[in-house]
N, C-alpha and C positions, 0 to 999 in steps of 0.2 A: 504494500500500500504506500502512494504517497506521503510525503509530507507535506503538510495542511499550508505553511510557505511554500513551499514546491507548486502547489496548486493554483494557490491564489496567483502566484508570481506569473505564471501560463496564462490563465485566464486575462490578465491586464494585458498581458503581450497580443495575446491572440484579439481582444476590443480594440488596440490602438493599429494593429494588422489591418483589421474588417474596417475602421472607421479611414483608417487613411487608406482602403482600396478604397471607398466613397466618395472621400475628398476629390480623389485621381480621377473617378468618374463623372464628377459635377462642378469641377470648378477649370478654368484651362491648364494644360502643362505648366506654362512657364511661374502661375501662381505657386502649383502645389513639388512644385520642383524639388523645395527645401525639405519632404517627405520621404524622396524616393530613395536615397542612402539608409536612414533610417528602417523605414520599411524594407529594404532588402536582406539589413545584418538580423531586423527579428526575425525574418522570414527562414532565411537558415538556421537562426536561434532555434526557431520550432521544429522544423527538421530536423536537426540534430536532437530535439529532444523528442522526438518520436521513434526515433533508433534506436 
């Protein structure tokens, strides 16, 4: 079983993931620009922690 930090820690990662694919989709590129670095290291962050 998880740890209850471990969990929560995911869950925020994975809301700021979902919300900044949103963003990506409803505002233009060059606004949401300063996301896409971020959003990519959590993106393997999750990955990695699905492995």
């Amino acid at each position: 079983m998880t740890d209850p930090i471990d969990a929560i820690s995911v869950l925020v990662v994975l809301e700021f993931v979902v919300m900044a694919a949103i963003v990506l989709l409803l505002v233009p590129l060059d606004v949401a620009a300063p996301l896409l670095p971020l959003l990519l290291v959590l993106l393997v962050a999750l990955q990695a922690y699905r492995s």
